[in-house]
DSSP file (Angstrom, degrees, kcal/mol; ACC not computed):
  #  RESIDUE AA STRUCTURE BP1 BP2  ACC     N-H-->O    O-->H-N    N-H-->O    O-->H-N    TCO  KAPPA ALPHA  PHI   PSI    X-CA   Y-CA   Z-CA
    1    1 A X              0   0    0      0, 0.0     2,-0.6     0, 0.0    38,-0.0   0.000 360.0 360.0 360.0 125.7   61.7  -13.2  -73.5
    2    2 A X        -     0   0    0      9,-0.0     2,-0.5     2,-0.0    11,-0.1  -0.793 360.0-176.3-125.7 160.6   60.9   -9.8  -72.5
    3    3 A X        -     0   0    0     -2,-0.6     9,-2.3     9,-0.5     2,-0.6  -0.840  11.4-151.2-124.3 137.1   63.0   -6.7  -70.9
    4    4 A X  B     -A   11   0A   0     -2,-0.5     7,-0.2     7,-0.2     5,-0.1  -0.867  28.4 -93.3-122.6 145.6   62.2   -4.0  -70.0
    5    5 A X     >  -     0   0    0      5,-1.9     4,-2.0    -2,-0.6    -1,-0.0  -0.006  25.9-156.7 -61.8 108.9   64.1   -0.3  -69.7
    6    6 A X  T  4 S+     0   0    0      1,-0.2    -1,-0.2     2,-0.2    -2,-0.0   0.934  92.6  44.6 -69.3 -29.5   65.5   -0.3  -66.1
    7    7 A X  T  4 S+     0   0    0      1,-0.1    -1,-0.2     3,-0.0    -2,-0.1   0.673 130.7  15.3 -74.9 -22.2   65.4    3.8  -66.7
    8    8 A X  T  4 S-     0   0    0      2,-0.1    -2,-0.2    21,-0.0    -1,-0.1   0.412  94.4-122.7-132.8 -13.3   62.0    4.6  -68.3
    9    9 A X     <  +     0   0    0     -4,-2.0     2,-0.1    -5,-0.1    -3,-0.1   0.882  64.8 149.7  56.8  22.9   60.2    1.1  -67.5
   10   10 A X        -     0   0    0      1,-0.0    -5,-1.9     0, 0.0     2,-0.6  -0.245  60.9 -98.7 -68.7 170.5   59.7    1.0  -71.6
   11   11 A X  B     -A    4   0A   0     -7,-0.2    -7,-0.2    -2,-0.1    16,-0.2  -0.935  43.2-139.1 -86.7 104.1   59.7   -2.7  -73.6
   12   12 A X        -     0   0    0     -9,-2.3    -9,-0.5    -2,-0.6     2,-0.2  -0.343  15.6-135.9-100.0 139.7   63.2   -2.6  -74.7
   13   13 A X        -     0   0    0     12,-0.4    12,-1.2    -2,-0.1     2,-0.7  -0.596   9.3-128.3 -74.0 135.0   63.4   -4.0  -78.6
   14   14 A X  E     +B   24   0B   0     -2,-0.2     2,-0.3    10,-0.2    10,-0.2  -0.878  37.6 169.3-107.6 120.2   66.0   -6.4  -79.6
   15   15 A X  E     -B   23   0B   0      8,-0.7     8,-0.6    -2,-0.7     2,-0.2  -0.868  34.7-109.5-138.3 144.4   67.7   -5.0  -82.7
   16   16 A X  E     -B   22   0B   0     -2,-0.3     2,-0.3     6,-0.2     6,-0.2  -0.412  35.6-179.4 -75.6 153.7   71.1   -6.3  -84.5
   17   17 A X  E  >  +B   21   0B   0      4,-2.6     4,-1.8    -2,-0.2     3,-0.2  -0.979  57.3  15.4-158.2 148.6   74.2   -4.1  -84.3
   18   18 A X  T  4 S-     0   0    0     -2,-0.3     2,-0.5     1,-0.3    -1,-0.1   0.685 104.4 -92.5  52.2  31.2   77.8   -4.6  -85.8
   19   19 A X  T  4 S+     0   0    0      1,-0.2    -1,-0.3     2,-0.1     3,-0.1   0.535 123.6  67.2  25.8   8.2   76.8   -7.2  -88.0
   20   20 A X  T  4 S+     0   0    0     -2,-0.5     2,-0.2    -3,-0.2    -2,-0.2   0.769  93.0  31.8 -69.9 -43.1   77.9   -9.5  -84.8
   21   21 A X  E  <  -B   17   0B   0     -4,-1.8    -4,-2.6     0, 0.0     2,-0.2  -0.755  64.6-130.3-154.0 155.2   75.8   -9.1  -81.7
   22   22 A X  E     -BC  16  35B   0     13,-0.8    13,-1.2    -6,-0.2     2,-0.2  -0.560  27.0-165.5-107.3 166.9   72.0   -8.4  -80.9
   23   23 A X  E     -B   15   0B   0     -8,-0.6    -8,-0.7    11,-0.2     2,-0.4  -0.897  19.0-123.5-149.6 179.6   71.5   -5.7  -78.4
   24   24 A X  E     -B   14   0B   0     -2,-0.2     9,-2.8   -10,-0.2     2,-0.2  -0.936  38.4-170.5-120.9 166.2   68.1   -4.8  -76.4
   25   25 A X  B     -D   32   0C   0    -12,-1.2   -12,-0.4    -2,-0.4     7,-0.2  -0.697  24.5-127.3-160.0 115.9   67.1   -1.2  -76.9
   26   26 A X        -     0   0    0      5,-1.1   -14,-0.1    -2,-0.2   -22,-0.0  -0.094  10.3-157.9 -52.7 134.2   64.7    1.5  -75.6
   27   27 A X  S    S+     0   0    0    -16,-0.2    -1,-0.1     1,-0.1     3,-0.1   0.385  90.7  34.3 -85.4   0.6   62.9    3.0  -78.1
   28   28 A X  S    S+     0   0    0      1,-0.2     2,-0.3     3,-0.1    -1,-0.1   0.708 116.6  43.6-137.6  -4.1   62.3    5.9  -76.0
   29   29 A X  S    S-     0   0    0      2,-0.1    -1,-0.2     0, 0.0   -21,-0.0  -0.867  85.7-112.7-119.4 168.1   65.2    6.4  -73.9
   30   30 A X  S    S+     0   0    0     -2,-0.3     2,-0.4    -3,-0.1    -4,-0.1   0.328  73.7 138.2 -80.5  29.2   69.1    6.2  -75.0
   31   31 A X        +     0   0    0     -6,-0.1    -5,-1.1     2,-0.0     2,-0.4  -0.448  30.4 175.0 -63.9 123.8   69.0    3.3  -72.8
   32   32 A X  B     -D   25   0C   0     -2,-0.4     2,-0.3    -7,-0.2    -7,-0.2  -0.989  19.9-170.9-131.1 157.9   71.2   -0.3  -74.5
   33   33 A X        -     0   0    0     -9,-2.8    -8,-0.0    -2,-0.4    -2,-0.0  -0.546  12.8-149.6-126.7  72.8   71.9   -3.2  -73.4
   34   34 A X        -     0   0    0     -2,-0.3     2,-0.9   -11,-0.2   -11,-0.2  -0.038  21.3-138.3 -63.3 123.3   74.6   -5.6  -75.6
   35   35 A X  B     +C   22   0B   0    -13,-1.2   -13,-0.8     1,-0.1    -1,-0.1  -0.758  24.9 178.3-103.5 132.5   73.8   -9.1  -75.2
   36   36 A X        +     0   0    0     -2,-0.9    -1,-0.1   -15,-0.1     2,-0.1   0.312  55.1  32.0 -97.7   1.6   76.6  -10.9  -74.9
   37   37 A X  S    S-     0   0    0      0, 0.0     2,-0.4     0, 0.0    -2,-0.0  -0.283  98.1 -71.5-122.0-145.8   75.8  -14.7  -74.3
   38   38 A X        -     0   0    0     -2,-0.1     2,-0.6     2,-0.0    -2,-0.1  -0.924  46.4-154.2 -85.0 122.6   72.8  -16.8  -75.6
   39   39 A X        +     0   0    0     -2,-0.4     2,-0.4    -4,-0.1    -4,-0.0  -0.877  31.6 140.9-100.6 108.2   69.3  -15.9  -74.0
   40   40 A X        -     0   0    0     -2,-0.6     2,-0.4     2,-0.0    -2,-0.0  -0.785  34.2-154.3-152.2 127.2   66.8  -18.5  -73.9
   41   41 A X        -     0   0    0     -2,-0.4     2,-0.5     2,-0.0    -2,-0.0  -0.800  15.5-160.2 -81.7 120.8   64.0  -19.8  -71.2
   42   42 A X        -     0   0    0     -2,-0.4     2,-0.4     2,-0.0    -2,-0.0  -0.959   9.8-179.0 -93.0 129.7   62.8  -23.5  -71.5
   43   43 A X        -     0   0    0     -2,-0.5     2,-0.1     0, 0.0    -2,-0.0  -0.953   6.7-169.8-138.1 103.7   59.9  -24.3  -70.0
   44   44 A X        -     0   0    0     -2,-0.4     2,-0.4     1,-0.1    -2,-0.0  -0.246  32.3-110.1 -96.2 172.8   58.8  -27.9  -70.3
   45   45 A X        -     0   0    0     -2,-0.1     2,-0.3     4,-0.1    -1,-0.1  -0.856  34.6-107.6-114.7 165.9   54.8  -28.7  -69.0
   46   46 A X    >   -     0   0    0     -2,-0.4     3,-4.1     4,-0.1    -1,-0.0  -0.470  32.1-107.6 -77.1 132.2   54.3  -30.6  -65.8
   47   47 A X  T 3  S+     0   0    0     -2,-0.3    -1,-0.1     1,-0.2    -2,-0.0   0.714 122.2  49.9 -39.0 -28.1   53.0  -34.3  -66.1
   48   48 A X  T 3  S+     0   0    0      2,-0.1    -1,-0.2     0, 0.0     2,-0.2   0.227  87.7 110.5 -80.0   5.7   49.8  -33.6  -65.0
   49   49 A X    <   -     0   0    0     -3,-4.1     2,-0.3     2,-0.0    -4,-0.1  -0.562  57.9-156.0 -73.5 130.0   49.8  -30.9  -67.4
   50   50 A X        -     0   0    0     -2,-0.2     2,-0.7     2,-0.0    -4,-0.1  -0.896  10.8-136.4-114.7 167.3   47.2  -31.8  -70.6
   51   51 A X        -     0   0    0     -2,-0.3     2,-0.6    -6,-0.0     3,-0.0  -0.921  22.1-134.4-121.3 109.6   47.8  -30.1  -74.2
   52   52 A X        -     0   0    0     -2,-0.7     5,-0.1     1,-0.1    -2,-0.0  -0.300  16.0-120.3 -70.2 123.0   44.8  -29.1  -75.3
   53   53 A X        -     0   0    0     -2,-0.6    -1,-0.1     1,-0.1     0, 0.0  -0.129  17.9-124.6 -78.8 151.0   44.2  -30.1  -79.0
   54   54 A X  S    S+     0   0    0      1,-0.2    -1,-0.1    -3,-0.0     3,-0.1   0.831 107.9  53.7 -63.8 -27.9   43.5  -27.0  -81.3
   55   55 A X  S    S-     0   0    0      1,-0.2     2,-0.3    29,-0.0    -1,-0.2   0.964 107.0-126.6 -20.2 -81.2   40.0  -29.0  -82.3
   56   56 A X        +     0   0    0      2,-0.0    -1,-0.2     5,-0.0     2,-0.1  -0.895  54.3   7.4 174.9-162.0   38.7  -29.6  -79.2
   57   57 A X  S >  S-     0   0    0     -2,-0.3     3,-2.3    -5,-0.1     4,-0.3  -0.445  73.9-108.8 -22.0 132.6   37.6  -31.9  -77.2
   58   58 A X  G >  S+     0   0    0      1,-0.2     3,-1.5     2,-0.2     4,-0.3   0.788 114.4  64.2 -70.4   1.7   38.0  -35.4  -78.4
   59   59 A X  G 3  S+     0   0    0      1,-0.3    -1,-0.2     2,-0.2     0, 0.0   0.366  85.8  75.6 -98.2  12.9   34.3  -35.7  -79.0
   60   60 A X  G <  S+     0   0    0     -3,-2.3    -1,-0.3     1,-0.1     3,-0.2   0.355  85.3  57.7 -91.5   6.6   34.5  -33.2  -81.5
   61   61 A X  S <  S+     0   0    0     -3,-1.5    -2,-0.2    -4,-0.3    -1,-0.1   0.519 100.4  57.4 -99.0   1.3   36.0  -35.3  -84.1
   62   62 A X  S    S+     0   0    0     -4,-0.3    -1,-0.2     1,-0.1    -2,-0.1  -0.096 104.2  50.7-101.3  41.6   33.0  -37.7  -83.8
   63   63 A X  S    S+     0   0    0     -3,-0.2    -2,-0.1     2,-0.1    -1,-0.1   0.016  98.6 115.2-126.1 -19.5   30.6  -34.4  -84.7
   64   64 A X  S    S-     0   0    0     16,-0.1     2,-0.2     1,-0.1    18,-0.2  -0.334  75.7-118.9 -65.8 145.3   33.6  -34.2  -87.9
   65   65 A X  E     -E   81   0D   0     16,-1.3    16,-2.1    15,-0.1     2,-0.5  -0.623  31.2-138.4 -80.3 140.3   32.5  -34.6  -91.8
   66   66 A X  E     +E   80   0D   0     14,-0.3     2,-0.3    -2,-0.2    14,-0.2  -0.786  31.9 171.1 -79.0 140.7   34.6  -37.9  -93.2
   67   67 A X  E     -E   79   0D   0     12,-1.3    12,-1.8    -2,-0.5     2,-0.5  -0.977  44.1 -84.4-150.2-164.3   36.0  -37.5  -96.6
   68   68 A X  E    S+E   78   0D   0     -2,-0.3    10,-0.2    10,-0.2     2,-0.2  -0.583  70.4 125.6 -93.1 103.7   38.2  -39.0  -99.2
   69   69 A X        -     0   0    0      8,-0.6     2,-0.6    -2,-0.5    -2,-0.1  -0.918  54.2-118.6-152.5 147.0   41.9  -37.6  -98.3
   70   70 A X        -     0   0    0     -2,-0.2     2,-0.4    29,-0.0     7,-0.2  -0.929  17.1-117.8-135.4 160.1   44.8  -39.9  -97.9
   71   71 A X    >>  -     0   0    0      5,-2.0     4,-1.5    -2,-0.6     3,-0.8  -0.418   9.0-154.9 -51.0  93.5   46.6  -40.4  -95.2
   72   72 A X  T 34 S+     0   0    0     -2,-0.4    -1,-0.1     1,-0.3    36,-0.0   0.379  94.9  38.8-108.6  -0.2   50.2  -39.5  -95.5
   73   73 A X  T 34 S+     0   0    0     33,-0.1    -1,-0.3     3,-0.1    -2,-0.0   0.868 132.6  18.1 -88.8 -37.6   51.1  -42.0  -92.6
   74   74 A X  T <4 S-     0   0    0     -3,-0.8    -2,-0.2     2,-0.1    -3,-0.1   0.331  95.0-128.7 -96.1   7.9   49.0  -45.0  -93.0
   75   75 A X     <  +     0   0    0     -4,-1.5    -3,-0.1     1,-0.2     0, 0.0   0.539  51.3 159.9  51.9   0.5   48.0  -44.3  -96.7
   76   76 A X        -     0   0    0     -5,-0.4    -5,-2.0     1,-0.2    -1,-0.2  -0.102  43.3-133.7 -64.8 154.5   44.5  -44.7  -95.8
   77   77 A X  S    S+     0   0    0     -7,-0.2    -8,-0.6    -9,-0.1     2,-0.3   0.605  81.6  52.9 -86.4  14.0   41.8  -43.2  -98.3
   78   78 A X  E     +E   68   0D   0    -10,-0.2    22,-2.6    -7,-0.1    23,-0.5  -0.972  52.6 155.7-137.5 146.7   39.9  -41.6  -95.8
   79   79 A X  E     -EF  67  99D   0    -12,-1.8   -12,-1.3    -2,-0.3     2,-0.6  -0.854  40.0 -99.4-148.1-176.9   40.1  -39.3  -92.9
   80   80 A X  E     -EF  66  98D   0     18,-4.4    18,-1.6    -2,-0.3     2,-0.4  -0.917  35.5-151.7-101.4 138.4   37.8  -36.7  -90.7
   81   81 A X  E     +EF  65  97D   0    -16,-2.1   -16,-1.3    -2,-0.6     2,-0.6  -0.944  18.2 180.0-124.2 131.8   38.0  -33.0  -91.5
   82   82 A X  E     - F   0  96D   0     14,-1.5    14,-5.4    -2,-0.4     2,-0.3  -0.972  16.0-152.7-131.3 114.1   37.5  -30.2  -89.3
   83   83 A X  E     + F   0  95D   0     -2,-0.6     2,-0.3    12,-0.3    12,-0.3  -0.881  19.2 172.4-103.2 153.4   37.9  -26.3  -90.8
   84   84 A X  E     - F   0  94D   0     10,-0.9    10,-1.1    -2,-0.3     2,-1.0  -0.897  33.9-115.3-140.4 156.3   38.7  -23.9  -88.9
   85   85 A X        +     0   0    0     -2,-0.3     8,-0.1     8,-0.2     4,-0.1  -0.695  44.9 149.8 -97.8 100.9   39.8  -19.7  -89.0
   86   86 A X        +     0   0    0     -2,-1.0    -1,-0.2     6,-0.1     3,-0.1   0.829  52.1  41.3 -75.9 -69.7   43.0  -19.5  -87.9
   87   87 A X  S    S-     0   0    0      5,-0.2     4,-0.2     1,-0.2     3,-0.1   0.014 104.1 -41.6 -98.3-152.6   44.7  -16.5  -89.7
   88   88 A X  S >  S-     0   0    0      1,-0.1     3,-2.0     2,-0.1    -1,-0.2  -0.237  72.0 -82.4 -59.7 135.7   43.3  -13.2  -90.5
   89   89 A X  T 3  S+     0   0    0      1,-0.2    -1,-0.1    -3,-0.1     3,-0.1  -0.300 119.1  27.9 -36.1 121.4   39.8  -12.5  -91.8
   90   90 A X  T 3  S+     0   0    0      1,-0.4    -1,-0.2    -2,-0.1     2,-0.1  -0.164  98.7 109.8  95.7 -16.6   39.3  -13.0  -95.7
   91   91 A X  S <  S-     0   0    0     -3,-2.0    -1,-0.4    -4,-0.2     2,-0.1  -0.426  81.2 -94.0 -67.3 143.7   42.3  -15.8  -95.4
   92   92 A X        -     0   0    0     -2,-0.1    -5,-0.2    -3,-0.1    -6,-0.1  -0.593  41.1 -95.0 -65.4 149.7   40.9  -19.4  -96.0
   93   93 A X        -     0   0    0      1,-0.2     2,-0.2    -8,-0.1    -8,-0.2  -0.264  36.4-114.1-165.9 105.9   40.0  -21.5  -93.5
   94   94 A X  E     -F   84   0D   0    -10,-1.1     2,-1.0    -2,-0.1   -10,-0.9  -0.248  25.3-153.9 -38.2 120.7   42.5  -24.2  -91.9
   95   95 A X  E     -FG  83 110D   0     15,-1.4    15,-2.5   -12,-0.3     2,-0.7  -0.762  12.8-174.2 -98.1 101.1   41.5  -27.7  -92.6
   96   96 A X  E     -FG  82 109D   0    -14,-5.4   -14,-1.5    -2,-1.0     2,-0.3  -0.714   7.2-173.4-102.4 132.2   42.8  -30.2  -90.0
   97   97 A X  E     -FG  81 108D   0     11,-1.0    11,-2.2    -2,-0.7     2,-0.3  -0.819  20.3-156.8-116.5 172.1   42.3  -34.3  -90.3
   98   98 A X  E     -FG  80 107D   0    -18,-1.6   -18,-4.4    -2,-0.3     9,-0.2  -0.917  41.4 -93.8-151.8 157.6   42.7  -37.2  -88.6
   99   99 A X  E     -F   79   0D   0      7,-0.5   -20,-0.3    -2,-0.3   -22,-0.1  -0.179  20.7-145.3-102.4 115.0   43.1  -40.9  -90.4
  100  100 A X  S    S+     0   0    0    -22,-2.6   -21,-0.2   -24,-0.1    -1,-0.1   0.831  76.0 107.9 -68.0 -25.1   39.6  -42.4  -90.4
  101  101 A X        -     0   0    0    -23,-0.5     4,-0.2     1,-0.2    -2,-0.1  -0.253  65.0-150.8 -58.0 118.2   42.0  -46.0  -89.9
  102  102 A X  S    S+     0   0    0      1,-0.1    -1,-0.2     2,-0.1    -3,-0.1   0.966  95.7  51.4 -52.8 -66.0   41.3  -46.9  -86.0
  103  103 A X  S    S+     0   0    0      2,-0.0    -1,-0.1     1,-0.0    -2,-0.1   0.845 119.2  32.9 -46.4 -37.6   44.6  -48.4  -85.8
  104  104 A X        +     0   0    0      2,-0.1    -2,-0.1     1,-0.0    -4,-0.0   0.843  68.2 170.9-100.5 -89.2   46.4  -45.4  -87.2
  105  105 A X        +     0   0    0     -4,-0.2     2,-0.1     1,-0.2    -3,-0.1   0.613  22.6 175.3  98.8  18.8   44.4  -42.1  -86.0
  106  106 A X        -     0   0    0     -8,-0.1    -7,-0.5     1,-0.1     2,-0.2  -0.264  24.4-131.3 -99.3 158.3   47.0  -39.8  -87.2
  107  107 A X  E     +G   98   0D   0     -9,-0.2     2,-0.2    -2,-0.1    -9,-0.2  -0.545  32.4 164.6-100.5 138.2   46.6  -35.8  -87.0
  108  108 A X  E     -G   97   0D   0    -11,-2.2   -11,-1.0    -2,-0.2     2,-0.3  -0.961  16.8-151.6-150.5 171.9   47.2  -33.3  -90.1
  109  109 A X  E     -G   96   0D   0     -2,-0.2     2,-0.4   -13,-0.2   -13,-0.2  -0.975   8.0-179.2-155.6 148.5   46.9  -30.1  -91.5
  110  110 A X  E      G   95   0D   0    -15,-2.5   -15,-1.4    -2,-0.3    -2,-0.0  -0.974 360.0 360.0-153.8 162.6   46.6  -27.9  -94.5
  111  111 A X              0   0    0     -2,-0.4    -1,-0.1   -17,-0.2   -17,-0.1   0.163 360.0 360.0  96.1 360.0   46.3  -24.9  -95.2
């Protein structure tokens, strides 16, 4: 959630204070704000909302290499692998699979 400085129209920071309470606080005016309750926004998706899978399409896991990993729902010894760059440049490369088993199909990752 973000706030913003009703006096300067800064991005007010949320910083701990009194080893109790969080507060929001301009970094560039004396502006503070102690919050006193819980703050939190839920935001659910709509039903005709789709969640796009970090892959792709699904017909980019039949372009995916199989190899011998197993599956740590179905136990099966084989799955599809897709790497990918995720985190910073020079970090390694995410590897995601999914359960070469029809029946099972189940989605992982590591790295």
């Amino acid at each position: 959630m973000q706030a913003f400085c009703p006096t300067c129209a800064n991005l007010l920071m949320v910083e701990f204070f009194d080893l109790t309470g969080l507060r929001y606080a301009c970094q560039t005016c004396p502006y503070v704000y102690n919050v006193d309750r819980k703050l939190a926004k839920k935001h659910s998706l709509h039903s005709d909302q789709k969640v796009e899978d970090v892959i792709g399409p699904p017909e980019e896991w039949e372009l995916a290499d199989k190899t011998e990993a197993c599956c740590p729902k179905c136990e099966h010894g084989y799955a599809f692998v897709v790497n990918l760059q995720i985190s910073a440049e020079g970090e390694p490369p995410t590897s995601f699979y999914k359960c070469a088993n029809g029946k099972c199909s189940h989605r992982w990752r590591e790295g």
